[in-house]
KEDOMAR-274289 format. One line per field, with one value per residue (C-alpha): residue number from 1; residue in three letters; z, x, y. Coordinates in Angstrom, 1 decimal, decimal comma, padded with zeros to 4 digits, always signed. Example, Ala and Ser with C-alpha at 12.3 -4.5 7.8 and 13.67 -1.06 7.14 Angstrom:
<atoms>
num <- 1 / 2
residuo <- ALA / SER
z <- +007,8 / +007,1
x <- +012,3 / +013,7
y <- -004,5 / -001,1
</atoms>
This chain:
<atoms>
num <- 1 / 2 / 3 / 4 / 5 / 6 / 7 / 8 / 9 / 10 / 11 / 12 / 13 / 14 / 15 / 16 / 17 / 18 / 19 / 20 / 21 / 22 / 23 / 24 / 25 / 26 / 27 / 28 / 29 / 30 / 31 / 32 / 33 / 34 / 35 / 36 / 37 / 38 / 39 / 40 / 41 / 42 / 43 / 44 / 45 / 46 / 47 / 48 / 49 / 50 / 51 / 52 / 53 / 54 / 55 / 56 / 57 / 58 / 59 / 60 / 61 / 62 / 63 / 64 / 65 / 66 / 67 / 68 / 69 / 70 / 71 / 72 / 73 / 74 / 75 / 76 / 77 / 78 / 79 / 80 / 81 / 82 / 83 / 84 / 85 / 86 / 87 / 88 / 89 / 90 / 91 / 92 / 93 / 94 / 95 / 96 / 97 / 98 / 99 / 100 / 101 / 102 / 103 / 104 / 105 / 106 / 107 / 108 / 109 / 110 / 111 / 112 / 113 / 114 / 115 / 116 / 117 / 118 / 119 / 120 / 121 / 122 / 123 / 124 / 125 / 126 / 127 / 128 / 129 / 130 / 131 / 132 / 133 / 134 / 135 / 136 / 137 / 138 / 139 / 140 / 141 / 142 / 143 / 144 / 145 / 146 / 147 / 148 / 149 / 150 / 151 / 152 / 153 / 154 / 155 / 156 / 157 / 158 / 159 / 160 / 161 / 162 / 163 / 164 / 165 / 166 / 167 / 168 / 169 / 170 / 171 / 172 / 173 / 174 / 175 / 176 / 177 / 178 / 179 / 180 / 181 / 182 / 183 / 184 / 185 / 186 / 187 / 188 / 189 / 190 / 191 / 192 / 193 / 194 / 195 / 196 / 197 / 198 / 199 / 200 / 201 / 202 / 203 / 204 / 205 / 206 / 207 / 208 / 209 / 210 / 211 / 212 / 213 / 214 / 215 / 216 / 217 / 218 / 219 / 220 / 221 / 222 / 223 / 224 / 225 / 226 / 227 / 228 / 229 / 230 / 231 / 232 / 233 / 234 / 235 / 236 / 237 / 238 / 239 / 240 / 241 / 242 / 243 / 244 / 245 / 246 / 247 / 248 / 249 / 250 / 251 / 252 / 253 / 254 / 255 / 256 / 257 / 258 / 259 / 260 / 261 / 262 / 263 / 264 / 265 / 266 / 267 / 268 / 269 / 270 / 271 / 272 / 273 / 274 / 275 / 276 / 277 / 278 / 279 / 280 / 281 / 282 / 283 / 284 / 285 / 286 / 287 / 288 / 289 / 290 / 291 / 292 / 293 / 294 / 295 / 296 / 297 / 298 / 299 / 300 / 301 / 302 / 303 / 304 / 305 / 306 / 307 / 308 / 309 / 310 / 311 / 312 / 313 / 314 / 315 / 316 / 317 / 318 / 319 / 320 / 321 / 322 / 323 / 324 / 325 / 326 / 327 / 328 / 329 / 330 / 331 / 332 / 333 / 334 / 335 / 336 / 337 / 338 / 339 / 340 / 341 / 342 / 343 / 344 / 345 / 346 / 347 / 348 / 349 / 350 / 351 / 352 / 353 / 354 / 355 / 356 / 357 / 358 / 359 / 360 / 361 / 362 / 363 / 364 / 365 / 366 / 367 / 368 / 369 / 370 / 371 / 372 / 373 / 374 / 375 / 376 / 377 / 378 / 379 / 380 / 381 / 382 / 383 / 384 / 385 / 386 / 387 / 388 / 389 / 390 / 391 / 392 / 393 / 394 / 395 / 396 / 397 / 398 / 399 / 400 / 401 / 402 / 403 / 404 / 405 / 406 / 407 / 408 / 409 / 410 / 411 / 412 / 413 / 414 / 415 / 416 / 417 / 418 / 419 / 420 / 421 / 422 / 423 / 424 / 425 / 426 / 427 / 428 / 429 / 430 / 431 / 432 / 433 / 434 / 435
residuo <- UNK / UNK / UNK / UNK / UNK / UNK / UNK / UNK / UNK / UNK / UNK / UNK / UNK / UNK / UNK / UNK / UNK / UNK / UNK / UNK / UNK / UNK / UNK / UNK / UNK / UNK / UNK / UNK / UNK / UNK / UNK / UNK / UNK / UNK / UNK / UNK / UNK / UNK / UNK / UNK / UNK / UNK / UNK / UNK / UNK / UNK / UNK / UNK / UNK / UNK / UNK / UNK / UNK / UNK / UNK / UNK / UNK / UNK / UNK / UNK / UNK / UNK / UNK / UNK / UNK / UNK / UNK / UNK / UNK / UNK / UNK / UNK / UNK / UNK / UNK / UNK / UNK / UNK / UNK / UNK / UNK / UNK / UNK / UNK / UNK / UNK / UNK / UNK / UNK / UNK / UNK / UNK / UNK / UNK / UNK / UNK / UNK / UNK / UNK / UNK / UNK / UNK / UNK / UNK / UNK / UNK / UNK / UNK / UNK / UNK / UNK / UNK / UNK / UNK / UNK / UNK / UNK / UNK / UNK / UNK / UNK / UNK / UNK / UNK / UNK / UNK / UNK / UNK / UNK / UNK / UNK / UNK / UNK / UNK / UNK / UNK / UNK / UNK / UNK / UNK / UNK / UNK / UNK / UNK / UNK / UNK / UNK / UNK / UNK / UNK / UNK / UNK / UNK / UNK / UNK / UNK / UNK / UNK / UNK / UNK / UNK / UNK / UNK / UNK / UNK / UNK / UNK / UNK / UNK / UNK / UNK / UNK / UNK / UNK / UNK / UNK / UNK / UNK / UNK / UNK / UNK / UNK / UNK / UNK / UNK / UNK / UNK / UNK / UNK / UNK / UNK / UNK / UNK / UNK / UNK / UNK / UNK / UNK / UNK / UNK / UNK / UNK / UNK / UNK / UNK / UNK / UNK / UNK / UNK / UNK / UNK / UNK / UNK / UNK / UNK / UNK / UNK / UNK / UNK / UNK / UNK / UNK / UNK / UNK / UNK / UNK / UNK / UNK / UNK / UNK / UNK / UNK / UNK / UNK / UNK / UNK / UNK / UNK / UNK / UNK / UNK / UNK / UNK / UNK / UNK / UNK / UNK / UNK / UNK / UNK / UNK / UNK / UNK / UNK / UNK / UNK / UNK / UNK / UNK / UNK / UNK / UNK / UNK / UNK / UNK / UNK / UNK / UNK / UNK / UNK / UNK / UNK / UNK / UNK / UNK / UNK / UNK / UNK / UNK / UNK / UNK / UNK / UNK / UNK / UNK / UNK / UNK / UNK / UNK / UNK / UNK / UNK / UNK / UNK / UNK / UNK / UNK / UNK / UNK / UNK / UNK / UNK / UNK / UNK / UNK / UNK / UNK / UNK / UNK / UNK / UNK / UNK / UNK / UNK / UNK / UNK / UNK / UNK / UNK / UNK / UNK / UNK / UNK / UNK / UNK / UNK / UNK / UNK / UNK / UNK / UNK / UNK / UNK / UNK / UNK / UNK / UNK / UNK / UNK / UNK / UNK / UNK / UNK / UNK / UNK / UNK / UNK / UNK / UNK / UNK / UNK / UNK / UNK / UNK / UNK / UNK / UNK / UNK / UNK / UNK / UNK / UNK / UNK / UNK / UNK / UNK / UNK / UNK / UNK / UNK / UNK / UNK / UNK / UNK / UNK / UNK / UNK / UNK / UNK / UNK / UNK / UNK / UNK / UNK / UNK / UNK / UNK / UNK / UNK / UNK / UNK / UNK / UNK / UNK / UNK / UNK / UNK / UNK / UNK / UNK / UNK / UNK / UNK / UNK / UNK / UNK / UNK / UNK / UNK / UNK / UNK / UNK / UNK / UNK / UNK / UNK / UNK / UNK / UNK / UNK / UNK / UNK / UNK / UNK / UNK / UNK / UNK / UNK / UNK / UNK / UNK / UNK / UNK / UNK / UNK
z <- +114,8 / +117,2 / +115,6 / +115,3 / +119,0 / +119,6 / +116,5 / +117,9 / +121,3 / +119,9 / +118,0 / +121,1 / +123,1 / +120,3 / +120,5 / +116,4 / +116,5 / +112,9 / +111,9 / +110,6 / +108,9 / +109,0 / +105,8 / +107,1 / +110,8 / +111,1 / +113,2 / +111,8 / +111,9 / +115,4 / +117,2 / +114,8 / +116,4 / +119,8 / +119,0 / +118,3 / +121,0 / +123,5 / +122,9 / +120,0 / +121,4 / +118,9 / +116,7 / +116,4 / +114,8 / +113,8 / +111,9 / +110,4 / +107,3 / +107,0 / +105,5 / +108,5 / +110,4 / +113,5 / +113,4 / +113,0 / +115,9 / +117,7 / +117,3 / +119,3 / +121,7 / +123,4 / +124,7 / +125,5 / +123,2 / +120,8 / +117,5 / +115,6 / +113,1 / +109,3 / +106,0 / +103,6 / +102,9 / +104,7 / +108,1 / +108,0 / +107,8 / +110,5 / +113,2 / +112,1 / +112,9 / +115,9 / +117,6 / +117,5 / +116,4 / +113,8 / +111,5 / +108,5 / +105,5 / +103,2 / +102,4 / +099,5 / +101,6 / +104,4 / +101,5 / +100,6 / +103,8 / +104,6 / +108,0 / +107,5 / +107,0 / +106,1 / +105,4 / +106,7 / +104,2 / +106,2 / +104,4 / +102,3 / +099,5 / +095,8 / +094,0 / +097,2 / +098,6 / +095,1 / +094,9 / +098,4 / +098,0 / +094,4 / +096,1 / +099,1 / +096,8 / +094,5 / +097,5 / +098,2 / +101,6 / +102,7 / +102,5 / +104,9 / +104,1 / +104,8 / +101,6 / +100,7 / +098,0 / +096,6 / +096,5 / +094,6 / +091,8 / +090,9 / +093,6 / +090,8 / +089,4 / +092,4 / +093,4 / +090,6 / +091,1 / +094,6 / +092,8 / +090,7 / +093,7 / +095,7 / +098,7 / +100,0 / +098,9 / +101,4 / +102,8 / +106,9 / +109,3 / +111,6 / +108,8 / +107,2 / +104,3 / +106,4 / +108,3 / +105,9 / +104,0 / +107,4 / +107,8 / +103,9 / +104,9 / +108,1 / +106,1 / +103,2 / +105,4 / +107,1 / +103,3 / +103,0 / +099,8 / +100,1 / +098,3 / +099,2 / +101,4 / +103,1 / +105,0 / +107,7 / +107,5 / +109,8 / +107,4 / +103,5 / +102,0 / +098,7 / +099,1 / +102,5 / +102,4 / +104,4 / +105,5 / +107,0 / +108,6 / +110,3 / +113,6 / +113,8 / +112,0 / +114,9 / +117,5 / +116,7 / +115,3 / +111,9 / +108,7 / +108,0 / +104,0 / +105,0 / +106,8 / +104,5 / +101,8 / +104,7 / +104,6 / +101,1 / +100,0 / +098,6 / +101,0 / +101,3 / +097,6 / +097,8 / +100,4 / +099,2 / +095,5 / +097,1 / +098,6 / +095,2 / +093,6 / +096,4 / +096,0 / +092,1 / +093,1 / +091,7 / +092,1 / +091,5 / +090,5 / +090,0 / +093,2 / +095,0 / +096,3 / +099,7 / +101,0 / +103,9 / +106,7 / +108,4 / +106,6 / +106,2 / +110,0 / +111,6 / +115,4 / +114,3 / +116,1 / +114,4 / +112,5 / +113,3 / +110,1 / +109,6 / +108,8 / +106,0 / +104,1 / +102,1 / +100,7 / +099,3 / +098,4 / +094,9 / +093,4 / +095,1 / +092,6 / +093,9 / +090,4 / +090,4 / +091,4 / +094,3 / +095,2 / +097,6 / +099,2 / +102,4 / +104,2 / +106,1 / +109,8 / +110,7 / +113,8 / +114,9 / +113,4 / +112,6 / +111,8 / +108,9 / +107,6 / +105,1 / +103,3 / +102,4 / +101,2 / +101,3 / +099,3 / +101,6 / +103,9 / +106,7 / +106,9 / +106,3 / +109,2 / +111,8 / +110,9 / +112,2 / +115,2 / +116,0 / +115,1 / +112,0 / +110,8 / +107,9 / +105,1 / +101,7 / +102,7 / +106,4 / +107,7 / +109,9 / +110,8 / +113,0 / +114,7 / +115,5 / +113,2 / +115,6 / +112,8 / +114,1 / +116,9 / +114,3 / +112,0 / +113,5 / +112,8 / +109,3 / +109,5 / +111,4 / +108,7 / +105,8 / +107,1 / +109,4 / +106,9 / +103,7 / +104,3 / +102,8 / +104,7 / +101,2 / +098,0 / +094,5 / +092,6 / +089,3 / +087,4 / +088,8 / +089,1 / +090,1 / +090,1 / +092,0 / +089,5 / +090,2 / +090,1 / +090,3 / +093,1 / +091,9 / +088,6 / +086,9 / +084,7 / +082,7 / +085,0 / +088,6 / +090,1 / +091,8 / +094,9 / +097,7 / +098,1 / +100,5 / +098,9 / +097,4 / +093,3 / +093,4 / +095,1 / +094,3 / +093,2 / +092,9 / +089,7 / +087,7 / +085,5 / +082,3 / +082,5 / +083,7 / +080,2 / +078,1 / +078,8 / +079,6 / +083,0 / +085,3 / +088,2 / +091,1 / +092,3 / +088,9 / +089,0 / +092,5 / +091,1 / +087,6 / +085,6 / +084,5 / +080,4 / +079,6 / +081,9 / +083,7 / +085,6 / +088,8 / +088,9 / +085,8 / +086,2 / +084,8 / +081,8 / +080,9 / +078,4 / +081,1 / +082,7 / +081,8 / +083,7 / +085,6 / +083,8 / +084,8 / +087,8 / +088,4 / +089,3 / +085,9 / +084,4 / +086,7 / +086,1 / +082,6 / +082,7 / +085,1 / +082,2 / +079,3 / +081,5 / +082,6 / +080,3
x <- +098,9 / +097,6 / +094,2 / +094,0 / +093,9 / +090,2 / +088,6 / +089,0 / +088,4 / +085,2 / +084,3 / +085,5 / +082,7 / +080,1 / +080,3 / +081,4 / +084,7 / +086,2 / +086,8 / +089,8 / +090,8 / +094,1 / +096,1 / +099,4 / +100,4 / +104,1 / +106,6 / +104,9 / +101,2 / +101,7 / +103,0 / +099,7 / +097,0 / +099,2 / +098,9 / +094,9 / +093,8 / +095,8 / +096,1 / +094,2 / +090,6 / +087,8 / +089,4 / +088,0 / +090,4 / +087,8 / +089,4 / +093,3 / +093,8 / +097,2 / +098,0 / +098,9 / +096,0 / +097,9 / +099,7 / +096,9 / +095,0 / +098,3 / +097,9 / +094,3 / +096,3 / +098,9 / +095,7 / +093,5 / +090,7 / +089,7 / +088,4 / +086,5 / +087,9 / +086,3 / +086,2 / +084,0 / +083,1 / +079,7 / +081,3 / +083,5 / +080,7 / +078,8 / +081,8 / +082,3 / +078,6 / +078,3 / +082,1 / +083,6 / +086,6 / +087,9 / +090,7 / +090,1 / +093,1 / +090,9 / +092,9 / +090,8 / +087,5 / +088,3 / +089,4 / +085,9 / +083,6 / +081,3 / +081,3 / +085,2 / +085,9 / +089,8 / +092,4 / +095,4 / +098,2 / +101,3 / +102,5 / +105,9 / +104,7 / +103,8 / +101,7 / +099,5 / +099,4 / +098,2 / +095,1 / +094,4 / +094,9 / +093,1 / +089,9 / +090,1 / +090,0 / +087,1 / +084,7 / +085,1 / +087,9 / +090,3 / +093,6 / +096,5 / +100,0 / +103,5 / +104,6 / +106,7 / +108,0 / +104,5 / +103,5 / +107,2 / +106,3 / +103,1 / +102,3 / +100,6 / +098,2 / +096,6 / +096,3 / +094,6 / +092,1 / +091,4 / +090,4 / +088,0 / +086,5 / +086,8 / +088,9 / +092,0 / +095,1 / +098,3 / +101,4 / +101,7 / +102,8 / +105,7 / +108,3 / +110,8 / +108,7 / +105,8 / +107,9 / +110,2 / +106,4 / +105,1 / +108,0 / +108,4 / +104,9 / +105,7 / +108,9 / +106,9 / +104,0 / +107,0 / +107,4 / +111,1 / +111,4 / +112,4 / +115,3 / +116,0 / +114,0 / +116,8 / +117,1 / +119,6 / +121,2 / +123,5 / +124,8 / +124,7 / +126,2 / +124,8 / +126,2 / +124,2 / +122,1 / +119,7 / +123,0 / +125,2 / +121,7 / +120,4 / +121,5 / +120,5 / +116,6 / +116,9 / +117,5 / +114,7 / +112,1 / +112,0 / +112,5 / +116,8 / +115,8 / +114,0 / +116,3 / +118,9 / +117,0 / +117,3 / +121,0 / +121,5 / +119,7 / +116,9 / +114,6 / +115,5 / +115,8 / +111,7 / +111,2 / +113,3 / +111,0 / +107,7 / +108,9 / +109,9 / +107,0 / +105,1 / +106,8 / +107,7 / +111,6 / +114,4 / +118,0 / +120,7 / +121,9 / +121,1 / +121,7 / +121,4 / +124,2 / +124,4 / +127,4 / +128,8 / +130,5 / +131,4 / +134,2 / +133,0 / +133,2 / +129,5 / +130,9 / +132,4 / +131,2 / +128,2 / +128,2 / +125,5 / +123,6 / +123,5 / +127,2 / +126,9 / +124,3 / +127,8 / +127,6 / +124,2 / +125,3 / +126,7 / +123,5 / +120,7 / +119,2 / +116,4 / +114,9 / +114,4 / +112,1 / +114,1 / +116,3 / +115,6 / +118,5 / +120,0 / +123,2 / +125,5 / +126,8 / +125,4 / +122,6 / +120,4 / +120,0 / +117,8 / +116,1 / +114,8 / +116,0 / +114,7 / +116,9 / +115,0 / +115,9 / +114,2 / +114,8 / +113,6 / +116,5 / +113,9 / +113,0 / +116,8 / +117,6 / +114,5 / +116,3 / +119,6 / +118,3 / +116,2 / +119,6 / +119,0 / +122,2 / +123,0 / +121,6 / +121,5 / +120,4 / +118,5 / +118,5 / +115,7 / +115,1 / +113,2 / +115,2 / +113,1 / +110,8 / +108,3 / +106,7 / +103,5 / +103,3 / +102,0 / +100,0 / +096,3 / +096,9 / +097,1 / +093,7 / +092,3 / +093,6 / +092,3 / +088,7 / +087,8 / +090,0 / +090,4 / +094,4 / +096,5 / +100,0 / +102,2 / +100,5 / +101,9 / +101,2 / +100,7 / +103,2 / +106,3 / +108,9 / +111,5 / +111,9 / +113,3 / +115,7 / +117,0 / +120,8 / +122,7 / +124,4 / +126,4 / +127,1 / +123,9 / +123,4 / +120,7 / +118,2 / +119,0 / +115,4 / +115,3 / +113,8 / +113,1 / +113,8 / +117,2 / +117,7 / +121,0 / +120,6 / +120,0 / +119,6 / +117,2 / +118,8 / +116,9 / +116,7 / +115,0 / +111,6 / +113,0 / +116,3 / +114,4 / +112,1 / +114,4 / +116,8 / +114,1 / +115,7 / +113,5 / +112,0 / +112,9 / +109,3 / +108,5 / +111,9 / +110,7 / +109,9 / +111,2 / +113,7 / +117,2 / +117,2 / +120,7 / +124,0 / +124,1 / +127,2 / +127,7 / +126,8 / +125,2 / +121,6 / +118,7 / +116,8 / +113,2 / +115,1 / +117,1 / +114,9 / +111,1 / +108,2 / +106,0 / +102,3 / +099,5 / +100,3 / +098,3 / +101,3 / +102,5 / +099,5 / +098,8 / +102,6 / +101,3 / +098,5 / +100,3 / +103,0 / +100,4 / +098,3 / +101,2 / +104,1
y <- +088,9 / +091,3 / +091,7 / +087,4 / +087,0 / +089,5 / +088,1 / +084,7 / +085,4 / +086,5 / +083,2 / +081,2 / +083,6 / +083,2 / +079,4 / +079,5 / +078,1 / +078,1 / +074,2 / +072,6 / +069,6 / +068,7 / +066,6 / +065,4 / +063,5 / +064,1 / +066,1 / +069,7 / +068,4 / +067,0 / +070,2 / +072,3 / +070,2 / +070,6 / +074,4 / +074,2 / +071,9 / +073,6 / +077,0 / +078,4 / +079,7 / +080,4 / +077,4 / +073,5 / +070,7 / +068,0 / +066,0 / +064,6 / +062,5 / +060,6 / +057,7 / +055,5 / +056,2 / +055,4 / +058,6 / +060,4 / +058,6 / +059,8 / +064,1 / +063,4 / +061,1 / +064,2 / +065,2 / +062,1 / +062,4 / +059,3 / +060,3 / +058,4 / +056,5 / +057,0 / +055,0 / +057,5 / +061,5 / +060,3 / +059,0 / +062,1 / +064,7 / +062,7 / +062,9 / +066,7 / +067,6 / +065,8 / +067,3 / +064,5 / +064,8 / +062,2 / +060,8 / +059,0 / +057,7 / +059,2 / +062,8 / +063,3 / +062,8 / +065,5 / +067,5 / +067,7 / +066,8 / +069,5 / +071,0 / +072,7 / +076,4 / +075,5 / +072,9 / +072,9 / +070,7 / +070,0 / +066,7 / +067,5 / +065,5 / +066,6 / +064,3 / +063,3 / +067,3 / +068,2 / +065,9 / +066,7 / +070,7 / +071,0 / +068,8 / +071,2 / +074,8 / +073,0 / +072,5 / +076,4 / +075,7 / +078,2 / +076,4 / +077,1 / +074,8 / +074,7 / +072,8 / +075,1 / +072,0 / +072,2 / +075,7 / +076,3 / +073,9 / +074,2 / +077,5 / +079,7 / +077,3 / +076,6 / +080,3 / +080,7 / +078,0 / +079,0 / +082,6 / +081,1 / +079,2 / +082,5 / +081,2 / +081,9 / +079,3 / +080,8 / +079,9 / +079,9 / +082,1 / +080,7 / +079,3 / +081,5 / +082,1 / +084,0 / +085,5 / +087,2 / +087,7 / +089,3 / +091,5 / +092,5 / +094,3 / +095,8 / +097,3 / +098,6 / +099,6 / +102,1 / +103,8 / +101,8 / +100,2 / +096,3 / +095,7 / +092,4 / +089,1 / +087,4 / +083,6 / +082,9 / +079,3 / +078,0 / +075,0 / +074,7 / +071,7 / +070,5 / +067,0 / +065,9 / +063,2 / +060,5 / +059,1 / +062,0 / +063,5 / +060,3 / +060,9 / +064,6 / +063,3 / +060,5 / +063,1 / +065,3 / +062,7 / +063,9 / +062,0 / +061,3 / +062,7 / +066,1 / +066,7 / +066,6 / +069,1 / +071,5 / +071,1 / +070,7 / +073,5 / +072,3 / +073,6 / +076,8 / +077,6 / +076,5 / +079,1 / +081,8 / +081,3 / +081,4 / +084,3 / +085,5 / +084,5 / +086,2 / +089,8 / +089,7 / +089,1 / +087,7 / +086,0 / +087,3 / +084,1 / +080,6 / +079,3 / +083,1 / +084,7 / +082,6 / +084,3 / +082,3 / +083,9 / +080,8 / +080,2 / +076,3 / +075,9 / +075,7 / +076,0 / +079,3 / +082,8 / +084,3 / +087,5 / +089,9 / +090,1 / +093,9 / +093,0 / +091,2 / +094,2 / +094,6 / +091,1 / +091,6 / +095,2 / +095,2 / +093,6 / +096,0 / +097,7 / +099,9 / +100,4 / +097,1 / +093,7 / +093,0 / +090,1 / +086,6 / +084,9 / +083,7 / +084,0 / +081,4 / +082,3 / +085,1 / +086,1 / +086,3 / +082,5 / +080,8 / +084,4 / +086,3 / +089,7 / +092,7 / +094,9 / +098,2 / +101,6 / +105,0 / +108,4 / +110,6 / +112,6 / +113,3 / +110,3 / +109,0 / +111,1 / +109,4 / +106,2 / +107,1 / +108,4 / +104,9 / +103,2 / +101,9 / +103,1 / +105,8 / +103,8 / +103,9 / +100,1 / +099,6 / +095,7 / +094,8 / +091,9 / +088,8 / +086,9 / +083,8 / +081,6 / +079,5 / +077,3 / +075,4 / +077,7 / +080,2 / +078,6 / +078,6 / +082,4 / +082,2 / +079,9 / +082,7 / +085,4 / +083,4 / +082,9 / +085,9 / +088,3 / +087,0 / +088,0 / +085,7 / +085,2 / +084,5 / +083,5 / +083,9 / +087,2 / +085,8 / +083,8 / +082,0 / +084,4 / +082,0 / +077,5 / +075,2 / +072,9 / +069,4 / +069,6 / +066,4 / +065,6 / +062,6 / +061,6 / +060,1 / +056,9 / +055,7 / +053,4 / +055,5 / +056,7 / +060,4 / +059,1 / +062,1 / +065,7 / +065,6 / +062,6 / +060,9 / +062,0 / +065,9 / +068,7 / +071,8 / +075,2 / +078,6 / +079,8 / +082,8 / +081,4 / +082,7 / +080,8 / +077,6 / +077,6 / +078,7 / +075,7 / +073,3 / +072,6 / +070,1 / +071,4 / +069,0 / +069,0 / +067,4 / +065,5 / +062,8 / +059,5 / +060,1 / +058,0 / +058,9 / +058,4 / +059,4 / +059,9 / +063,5 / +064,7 / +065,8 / +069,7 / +069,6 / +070,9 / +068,3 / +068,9 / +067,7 / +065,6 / +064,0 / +062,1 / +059,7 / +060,9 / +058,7 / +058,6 / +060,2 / +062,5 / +065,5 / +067,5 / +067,3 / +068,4 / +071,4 / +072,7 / +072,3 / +074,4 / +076,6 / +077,3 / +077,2 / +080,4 / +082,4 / +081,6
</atoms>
């Protein structure tokens, strides 16, 4: 953001750096405090909660600084006003430490993120996350709680979901209707798992079970409903239209994606919300694209000349998404501009529901997102409430009650609930306010 990089250069100059606390240690939270500590002017990262404290010793570490290690609130405040930077296990205690302008949640988890999140937007923080798992469950809810505390509660910029956020503005801002908010996969296969994606995870130092929910779609049917729930969109259907131009083989040649605008074509409705979806084997990968439209024949005519082609629907698109690179931005946006990057209009406009990806008995345990018993599928709100179909960010740690075949989407009566989790009793109050 061009406008970002002056307003920081001017905190940097004023000596007023805008101070962050960090929830979360792993492969995104590492290359973040990278980002801060090495590039980001006008920006402090004082401190990093994670549960092995050793990892979050480690962020501090790729630049040879050795923070201060802290047990309570107290200790944290201390380190915070004195620069020091420090790490604590204590998520809930940065959360709420004085001395931070924003949080930035970068764990993947639900029930953990949510304490940490809520305790952040109730002691009046910005907060800043790529959990696009959490903000597609129980998204809304928090929104609304960072409104009554008057703070800003926002995806990031640099995943998929900012981006395609970043450049549904730029289109509208042009006077071209959206029409459609648009992923670019190179692999979707519902059946992956821990096992088929351990040597890719190994390769790349990330966790075997994320990244299977990037393969088997569970991940991007979170992003592509934050972005709906984001814009007021839609899909077209449960599981979005996903049209695959592979042909199954991901070593095949790449389509460029204004070629596939007639997949997509056949369900734009310009009248209407909108659509969010993805597409498989096409470029510029792993990229985002808007589909928008326009009425105006001048104007139809300026977009031919600049190549856009001769409509009635114009692609652009970004071809890159640069993830942690981008995210002291969105800090920046939420505290010098009040701007959030993506945040939930109101209600959900569409869920995340568990789908089975094996046949189910009584007794089995849903263990992880990307994990071995389901997979997450897109799906429009009303359809998920009227069939009482289980959001998989609610489904993690939850029971299996009666047998559930392969395919077959999971019900709230599917499955026993573990007692006493927060998340359950936001989504709750989420439905209850907005249903």
């Amino acid at each position: 953001m061009i406008i970002v990089d002056s307003a920081l250069a001017r905190r940097q100059a004023e000596g007023r750096p805008i101070r962050v606390g960090m929830v979360g240690a792993g492969f995104q939270a590492s290359g973040i405090a990278l980002q801060i500590m090495t590039a980001t002017q006008g920006m402090t990262l004082c401190a990093v909660a994670n549960r092995n404290i050793a990892a979050a010793v480690a962020l501090f570490d790729q630049v040879g600084v050795q923070p201060a290690r802290c047990d309570t609130q107290a200790e944290l405040e201390k380190a915070i006003a004195s620069g020091r930077p420090a790490v604590t296990e204590d998520a809930q205690a940065l959360a709420r430490a004085d001395g931070l302008d924003a949080i930035i949640e970068v764990t993947g988890s639900i029930e953990f993120a949510a304490h940490a999140v809520l305790a952040a937007l109730e002691s009046g923080k910005h907060v800043v996350q790529m959990n696009a798992e959490l903000d597609g469950t129980i998204g809304p809810i928090l929104k609304a709680r960072a409104d009554a505390a008057g703070v800003i509660y926002t995806f990031s910029d640099g995943d998929q979901p900012g981006v395609q956020m970043n450049l549904y503005r730029f289109v509208a801002g042009l006077g071209v209707k959206p029409v459609l908010c648009g992923n670019i996969k190179g692999l979707h296969d519902p059946y992956r798992n821990p096992t088929t994606q351990e040597s890719f995870a190994k390769r790349w130092g990330q966790k075997p079970a994320m990244v299977a929910s990037f393969a088997d779609g569970t991940k991007i049917s979170f992003e592509q409903a934050i972005v709906a729930n984001g814009t007021g969109m839609q899909v077209a259907r449960r599981g979005m239209l996903g049209p695959d131009f592979s042909g199954g083989d991901p070593g095949a040649p790449l389509v460029p994606i204004e070629q596939t605008v007639s997949a997509f074509e056949p369900h734009l409705d310009p009248s209407g919300p909108g659509l969010v979806d993805y597409v498989v084997g096409a470029r510029p990968g792993p990229g985002v694209f808007v589909l928008g439209t326009l009425d105006n024949p001048r104007q139809k005519h300026y977009l031919e000349l600049y190549k856009m082609g001769k409509g009635p629907y114009y692609c652009f698109y970004t071809p890159y998404h640069l993830c942690h690179f981008e995210v002291p931005n969105s800090v920046a946006r939420a505290v010098l501009f009040n701007d959030p990057v993506l945040t939930p209009q109101g209600g959900p406009k569409v869920g995340v529901i568990a789908v089975a990806k094996k046949d189910l008995a009584p007794g089995d345990v849903i263990d992880d997102f990307g994990g071995y018993e389901v997979y997450g599928v897109a799906e429009n709100i009303e359809a998920v409430r009227h069939e009482k179909l289980l959001p998989v960010g609610l489904a993690l740690g939850c029971t299996v009650v009666r047998a559930v075949q392969k395919e077959a989407p999971l019900t709230f009566d599917d499955v026993s609930m573990p007692d006493g989790r927060l998340v359950d009793r936001l989504y709750a109050e989420q439905e209850q306010m907005f249903a």
